[in-house]
C-alpha positions in Angstrom: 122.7 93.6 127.4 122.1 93.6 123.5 118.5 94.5 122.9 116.6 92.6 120.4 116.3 93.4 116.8 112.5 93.5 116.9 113.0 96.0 119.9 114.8 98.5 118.6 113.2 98.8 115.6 109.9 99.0 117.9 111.0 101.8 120.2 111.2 104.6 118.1 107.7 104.1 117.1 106.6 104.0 120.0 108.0 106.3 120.9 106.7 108.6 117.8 103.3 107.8 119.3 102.6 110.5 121.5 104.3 113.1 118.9 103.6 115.5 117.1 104.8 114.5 113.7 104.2 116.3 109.9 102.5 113.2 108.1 106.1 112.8 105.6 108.3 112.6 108.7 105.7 110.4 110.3 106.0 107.9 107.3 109.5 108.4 106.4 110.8 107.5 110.6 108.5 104.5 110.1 110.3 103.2 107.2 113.9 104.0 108.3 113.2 101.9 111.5 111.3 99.0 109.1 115.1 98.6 107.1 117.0 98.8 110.2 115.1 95.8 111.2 115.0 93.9 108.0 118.0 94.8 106.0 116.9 96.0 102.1 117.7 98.0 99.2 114.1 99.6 99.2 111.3 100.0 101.1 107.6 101.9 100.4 104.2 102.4 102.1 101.5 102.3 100.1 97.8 103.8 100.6 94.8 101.3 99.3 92.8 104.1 97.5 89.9 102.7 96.0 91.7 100.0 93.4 94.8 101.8 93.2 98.0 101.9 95.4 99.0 105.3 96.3 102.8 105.4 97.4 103.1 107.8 100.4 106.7 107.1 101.5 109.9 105.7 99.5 113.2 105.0 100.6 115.7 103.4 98.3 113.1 103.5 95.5 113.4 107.0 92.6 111.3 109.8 93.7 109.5 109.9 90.5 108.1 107.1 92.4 105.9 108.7 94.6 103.3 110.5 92.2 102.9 107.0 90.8 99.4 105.3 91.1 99.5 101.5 90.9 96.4 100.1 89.7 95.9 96.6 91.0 94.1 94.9 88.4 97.8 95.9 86.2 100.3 94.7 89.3 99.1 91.2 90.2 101.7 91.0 92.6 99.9 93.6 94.8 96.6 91.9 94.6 98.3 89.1 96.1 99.8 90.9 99.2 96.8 92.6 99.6 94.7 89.0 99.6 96.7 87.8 102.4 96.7 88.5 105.7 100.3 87.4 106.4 103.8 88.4 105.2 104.0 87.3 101.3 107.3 86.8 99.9 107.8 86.3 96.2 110.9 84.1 95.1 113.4 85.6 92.8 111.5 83.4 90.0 108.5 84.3 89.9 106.4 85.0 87.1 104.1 87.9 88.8 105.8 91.5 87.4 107.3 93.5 90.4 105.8 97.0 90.2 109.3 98.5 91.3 111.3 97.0 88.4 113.7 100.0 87.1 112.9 102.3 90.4 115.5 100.9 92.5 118.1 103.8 93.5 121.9 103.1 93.1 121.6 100.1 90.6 121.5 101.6 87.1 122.5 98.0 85.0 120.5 96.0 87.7 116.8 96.9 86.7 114.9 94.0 88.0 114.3 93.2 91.6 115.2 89.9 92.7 113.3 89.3 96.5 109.9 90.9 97.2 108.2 91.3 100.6 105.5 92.6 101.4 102.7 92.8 104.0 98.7 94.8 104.1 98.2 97.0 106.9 94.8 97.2 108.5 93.0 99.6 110.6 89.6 98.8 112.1 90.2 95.4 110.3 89.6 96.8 106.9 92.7 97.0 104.9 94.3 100.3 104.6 97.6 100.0 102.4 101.0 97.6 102.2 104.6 97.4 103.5 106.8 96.1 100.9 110.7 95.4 100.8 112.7 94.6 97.9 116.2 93.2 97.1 118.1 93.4 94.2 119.8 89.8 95.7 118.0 86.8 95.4 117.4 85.0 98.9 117.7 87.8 100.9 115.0 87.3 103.1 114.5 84.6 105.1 111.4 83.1 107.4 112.9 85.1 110.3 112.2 88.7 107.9 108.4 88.2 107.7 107.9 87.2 111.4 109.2 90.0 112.2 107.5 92.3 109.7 104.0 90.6 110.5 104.8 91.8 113.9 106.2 95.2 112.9 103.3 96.2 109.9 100.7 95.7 113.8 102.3 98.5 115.5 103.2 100.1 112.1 99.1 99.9 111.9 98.7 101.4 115.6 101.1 104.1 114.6 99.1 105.4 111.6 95.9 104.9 113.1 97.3 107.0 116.5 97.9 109.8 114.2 94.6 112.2 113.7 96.2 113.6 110.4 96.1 109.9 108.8 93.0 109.0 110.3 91.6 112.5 109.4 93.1 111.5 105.3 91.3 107.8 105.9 88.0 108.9 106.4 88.4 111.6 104.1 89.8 109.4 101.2 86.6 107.3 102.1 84.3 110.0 101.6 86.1 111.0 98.4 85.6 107.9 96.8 81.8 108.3 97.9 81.5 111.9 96.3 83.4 110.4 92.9 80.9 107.9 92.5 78.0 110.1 92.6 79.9 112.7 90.6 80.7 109.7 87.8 77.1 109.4 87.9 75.6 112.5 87.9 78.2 114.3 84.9 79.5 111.2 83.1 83.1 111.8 84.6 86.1 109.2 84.2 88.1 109.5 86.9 88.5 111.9 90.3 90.7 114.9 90.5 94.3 114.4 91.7 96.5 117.3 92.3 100.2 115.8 92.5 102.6 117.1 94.5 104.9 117.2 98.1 106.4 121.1 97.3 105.7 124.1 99.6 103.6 125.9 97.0 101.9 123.1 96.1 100.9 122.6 100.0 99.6 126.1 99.7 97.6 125.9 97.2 96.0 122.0 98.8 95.3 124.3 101.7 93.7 127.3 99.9 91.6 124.6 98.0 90.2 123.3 101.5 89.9 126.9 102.8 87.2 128.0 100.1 85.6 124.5 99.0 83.4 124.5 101.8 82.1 127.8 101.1 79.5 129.1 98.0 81.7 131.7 97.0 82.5 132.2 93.1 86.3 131.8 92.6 88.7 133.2 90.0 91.4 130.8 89.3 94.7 132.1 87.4 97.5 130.6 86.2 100.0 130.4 83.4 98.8 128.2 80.4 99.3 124.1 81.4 99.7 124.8 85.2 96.1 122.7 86.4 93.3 125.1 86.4 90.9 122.9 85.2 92.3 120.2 88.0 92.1 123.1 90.9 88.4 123.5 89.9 87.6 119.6 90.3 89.2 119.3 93.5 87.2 122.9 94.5 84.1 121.2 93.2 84.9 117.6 94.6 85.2 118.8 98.0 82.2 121.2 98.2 79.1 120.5 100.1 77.9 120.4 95.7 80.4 117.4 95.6 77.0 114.9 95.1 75.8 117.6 92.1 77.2 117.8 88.4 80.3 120.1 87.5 79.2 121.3 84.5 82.5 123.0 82.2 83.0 125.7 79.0 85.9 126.5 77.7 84.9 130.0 76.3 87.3 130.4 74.0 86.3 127.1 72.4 82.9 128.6 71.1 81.9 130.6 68.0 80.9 134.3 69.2 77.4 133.5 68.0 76.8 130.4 69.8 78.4 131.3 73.6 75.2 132.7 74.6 73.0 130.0 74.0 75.6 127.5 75.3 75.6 129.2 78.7 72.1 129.8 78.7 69.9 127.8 76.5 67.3 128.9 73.4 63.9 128.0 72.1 63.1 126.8 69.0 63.6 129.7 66.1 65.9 131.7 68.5 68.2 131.6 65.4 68.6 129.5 61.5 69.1 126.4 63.0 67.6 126.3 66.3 65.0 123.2 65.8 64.0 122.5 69.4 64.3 123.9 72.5 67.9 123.4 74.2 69.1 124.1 77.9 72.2 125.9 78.9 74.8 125.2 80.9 73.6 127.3 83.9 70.7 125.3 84.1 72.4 122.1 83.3 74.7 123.0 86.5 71.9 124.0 88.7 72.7 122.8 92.0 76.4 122.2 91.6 79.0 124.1 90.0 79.5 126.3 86.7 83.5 126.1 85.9 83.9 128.8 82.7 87.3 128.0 81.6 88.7 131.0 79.5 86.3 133.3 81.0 88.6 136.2 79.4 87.5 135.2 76.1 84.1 136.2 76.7 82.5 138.8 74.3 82.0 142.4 76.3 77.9 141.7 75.1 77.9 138.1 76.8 79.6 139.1 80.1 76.7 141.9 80.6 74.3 139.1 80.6 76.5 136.7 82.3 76.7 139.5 85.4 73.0 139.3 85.4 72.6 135.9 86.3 75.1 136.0 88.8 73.7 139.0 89.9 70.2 137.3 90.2 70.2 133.6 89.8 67.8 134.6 86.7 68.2 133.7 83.2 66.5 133.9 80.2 67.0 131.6 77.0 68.0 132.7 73.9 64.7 134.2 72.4 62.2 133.5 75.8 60.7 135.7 77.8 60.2 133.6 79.8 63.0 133.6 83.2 64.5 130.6 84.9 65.9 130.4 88.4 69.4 129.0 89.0 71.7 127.9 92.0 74.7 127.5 90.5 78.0 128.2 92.2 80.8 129.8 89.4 84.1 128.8 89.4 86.6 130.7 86.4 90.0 130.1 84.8 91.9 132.7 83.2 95.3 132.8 82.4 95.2 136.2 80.8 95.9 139.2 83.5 92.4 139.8 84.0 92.5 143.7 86.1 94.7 144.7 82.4 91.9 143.1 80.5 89.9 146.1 82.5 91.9 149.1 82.4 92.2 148.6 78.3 88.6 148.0 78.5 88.4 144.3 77.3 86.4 143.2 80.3 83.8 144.6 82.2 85.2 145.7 85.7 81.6 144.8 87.4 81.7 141.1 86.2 85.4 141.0 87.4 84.8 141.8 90.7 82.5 139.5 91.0 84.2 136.9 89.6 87.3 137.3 91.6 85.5 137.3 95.1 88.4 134.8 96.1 91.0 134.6 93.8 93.0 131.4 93.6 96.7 131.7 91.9 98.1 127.7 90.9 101.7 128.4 91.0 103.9 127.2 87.6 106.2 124.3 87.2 109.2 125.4 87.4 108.1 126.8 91.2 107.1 123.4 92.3 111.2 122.0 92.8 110.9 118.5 93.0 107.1 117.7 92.2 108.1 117.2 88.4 109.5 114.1 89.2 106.7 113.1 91.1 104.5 113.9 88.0 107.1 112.6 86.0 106.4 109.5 87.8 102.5 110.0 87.3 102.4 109.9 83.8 105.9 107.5 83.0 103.0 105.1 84.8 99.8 106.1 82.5 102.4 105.4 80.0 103.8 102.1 81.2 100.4 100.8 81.1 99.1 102.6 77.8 102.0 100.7 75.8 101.9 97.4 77.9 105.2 98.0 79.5 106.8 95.8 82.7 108.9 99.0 83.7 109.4 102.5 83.1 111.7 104.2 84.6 114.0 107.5 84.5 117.8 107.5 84.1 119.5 109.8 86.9 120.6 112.1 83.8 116.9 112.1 82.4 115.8 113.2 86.2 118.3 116.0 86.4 117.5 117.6 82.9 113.4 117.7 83.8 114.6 119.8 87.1 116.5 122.2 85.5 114.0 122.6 82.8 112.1 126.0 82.9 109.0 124.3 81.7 107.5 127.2 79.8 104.3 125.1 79.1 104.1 123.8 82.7 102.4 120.2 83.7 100.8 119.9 80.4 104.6 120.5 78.9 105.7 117.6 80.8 103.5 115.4 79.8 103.0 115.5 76.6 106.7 115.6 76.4 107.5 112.3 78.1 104.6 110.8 76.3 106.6 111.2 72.9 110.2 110.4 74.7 108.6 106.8 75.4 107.8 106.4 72.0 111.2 107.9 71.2 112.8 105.5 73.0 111.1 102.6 72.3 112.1 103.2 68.3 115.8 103.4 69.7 115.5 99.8 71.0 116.7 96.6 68.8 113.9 94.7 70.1 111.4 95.5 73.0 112.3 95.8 76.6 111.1 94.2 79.1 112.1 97.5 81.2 112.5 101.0 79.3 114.5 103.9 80.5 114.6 107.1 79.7 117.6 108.8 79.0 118.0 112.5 78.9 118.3 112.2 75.0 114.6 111.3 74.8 113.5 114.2 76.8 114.9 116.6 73.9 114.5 119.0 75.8 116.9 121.8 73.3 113.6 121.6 71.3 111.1 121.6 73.9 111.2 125.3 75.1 109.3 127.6 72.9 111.5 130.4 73.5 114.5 128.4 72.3 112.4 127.3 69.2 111.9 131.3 68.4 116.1 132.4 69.0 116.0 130.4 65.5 114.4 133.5 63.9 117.1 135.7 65.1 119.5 136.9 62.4 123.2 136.1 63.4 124.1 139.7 63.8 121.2 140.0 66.2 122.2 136.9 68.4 123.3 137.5 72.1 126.2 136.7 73.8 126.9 134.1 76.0 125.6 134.9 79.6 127.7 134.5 82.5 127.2 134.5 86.2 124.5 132.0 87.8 122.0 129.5 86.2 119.1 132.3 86.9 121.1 134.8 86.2 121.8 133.4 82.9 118.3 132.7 82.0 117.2 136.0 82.7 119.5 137.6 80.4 119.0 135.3 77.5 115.2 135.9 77.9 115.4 139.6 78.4 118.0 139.5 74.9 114.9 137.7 73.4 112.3 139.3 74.2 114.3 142.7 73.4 114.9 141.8 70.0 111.6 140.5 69.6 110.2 143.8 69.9 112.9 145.8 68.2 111.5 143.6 65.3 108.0 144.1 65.5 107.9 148.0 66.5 106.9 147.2 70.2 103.7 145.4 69.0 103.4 143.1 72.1 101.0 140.9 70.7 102.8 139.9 67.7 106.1 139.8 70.0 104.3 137.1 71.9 103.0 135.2 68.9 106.7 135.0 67.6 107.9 133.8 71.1 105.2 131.2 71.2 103.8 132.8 74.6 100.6 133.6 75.6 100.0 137.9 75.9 99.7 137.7 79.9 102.7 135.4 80.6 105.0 137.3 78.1 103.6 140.8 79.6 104.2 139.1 83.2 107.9 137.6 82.4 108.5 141.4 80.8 107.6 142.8 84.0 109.9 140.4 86.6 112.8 141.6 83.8 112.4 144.7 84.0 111.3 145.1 80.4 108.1 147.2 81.3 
């Protein structure tokens, strides 16, 4: 007996009801089974996070598609699915942009979808995200494709809402969008914190972030220059019980020697030439929420004594009063300068760093994260699309491969600022404007983009290594050892101007000196 269509699509959800399921392979299962029944080129479920679409699975669409965040007011054609109850299928002419022109896999010259479907889920009859389908063959769908899929996206619904891990995500999404609002209105922020990202080291850090957000205590966050810091400390901050209270930030390095001190902690009028009027500081700006010091390395060895005070105490004083103030201000700190070296050559005060580093948090770097720079890639390719009024935006297969094996020296701020001038680059390439625009690997330039590259151009010919052999890493780690080795040889082992030459940051050189063997 032939089982029906519907039915066999059903069964392994059902099936996956009473399992045990990671939330990807959850997703992923419930996707493969939605093409088997309705035959497609791509498929996606989508999270409705406040007015913005938050892809949580893909198949058949470009990776770089998941750390996308579709704004409904810019893709009209998911404000229509998500108006309507029912299956909504757009005819290959239509007018409305598809959001997925450019991302289909396996259809380089055919950029533009030709037949959309799509369907809202809803839990607790409040909508919680779509199903959506896509052909790059006009007329594939027929009325048969969204009967079924209005009857498939109800027990697609059951399934999620069966699942404690998504209905543990619902309500917190829910009470994040609470605890933005009140943060918008308390400090004057934009937008919420989003850490991107689907890696293993990623994952660890999301689950060191929930371990010590609920807690008071003061958390040193490291990391190589561009990796997040100031991010990590948003999302510590955002899900705190402080969440509803200002995060107040200073980047210490930013500030003039003389004026840190009365930037963290106030002055009265005549506390120095200029001082006209009383003025608070940060810590008492912050009181009752959080204190992120950015840089906190940069401090001068007279400010950190007093900044060791107050977190010693809760007491301050302002510049030129007597007078004290009481503060409850939790301190979260960014460093990427090794901050225990800082110590031992008597930079920083060893008191103030151990009480800085009560729980210290390391953000792992790019080029740890695997496949998470697409999905970023895909983050900001859609900032992008939207900043220059674009229909599509999307990455060649060549353009993807050369972002992976990039070192990315710089990290997530690297990327982005390098695939915001590839869009321009390749929009000046183009006879006339596109109506989709891809990036090739040529945009991405990345010969130029690595620092260390830029600095072999100071090496004389004589001095210029040969050509590695042996594996990819293996390669790498020579060249960079060869570099660095010269480097010095140059500069009589001064390590600081070593590092200026290389275009590195101190730490990170003294760090990438260290895994090669170099120190």
């Amino acid at each position: 007996m032939t089982t029906h269509p519907l039915l066999q699509a059903w069964l392994p959800l059902v099936d996956d009801l009473s399992r045990e399921l990671a939330e990807d392979e959850r997703y992923r299962r419930l996707l493969s089974a939605l093409r088997m029944l309705i035959p497609c080129d791509a498929a996606a479920l989508l999270r409705l996070d406040g007015e913005q679409l938050i892809p949580l699975a893909v198949d058949g669409l470009s990776p770089d598609t998941l750390g996308r965040r579709f704004t409904l007011t810019e893709h009209p054609r998911f404000e229509v699915l998500l108006g309507n109850r029912q299956p909504t299928r757009f005819a290959a002419d239509s007018e409305l942009p598809d959001p997925y022109d450019g991302l289909v896999e396996k259809h380089v010259g055919h950029l533009e979808v030709h037949d959309c479907l799509g369907c809202p889920l809803f839990i607790d009859d409040r909508p919680w995200g779509l199903l959506t389908l896509d052909s790059m063959t006009p007329g594939s769908f027929a009325q048969r494709d969204l009967d079924n899929l209005e009857a498939f996206t109800r027990l697609a619904a059951a399934s999620v809402k069966a699942h404690q891990r998504l209905l543990n995500l619902t309500q917190r999404a829910e009470a994040e969008r609470q605890l933005a609002a009140r943060f918008r209105e308390v400090a004057g922020q934009a937008v919420r914190a989003e850490l991107i990202g689907q890696s293993t080291a990623h994952k660890r850090l999301q689950a060191e972030i929930d371990t010590v957000a609920g807690s008071d205590l003061t958390v040193l966050i490291g990391g190589e220059t561009g990796v997040g810091k100031e991010l990590v400390a948003q999302a510590i901050h955002g899900r705190s019980p402080r969440a509803s209270k200002p995060l107040i930030s200073i980047n210490c390095a930013a500030l003039p020697e003389q004026l840190v001190e009365s930037e963290l902690f106030g002055h009265v009028r005549g506390a120095f030439t200029g001082a006209s009027g009383e003025r608070s500081g940060k810590f008492e700006l912050a009181d009752g929420g959080t204190l992120f010091l950015d840089e906190v390395g940069e401090l001068p060895l007279a400010v950190q004594a007093k900044l060791l005070r107050v977190l010693q105490s809760g007491q301050l004083q302002r510049l030129g009063s007597d007078r004290e103030h009481r503060v409850d201000v939790r301190i979260l700190a960014a460093t990427n300068r090794d901050l225990a070296e800082e110590v031992r050559a008597g930079r920083f005060r060893a008191d103030l760093y151990h009480r800085l580093s009560v729980y210290p948090l390391q953000v792992p770097p790019l080029r740890e994260r695997g496949r998470d720079v697409l999905l970023l890639a895909g983050h900001f390719l859609e900032q992008n699309r939207a900043r220059l009024h674009l229909r599509g935006l999307r990455l060649a297969s060549e353009a993807q491969a050369a972002l992976l094996a990039h070192a990315w020296p710089g990290n997530v701020r690297e990327l982005e600022h390098l695939l915001g001038r590839a869009v321009l680059k390749a929009l000046a390439r183009q006879p006339e404007r596109p109506r989709i625009l891809s990036l090739e690997a040529i945009d991405l330039d990345l010969e130029t983009a690595q620092p260390i590259r830029q600095a072999a151009t100071t090496i004389p010919p004589a001095a210029t290594p040969d050509t590695p052999t042996g594996d990819l890493r293996e390669a790498v780690d020579a060249y960079q050892r060869q570099l660095i080795q010269s480097a010095l040889q140059r500069h009589q082992d001064n390590w600081a101007a070593t590092a200026r030459e290389l275009g590195l940051d101190r730490a990170n050189l003294h760090r990438l000196a260290v895994r090669l063997g170099l120190k």
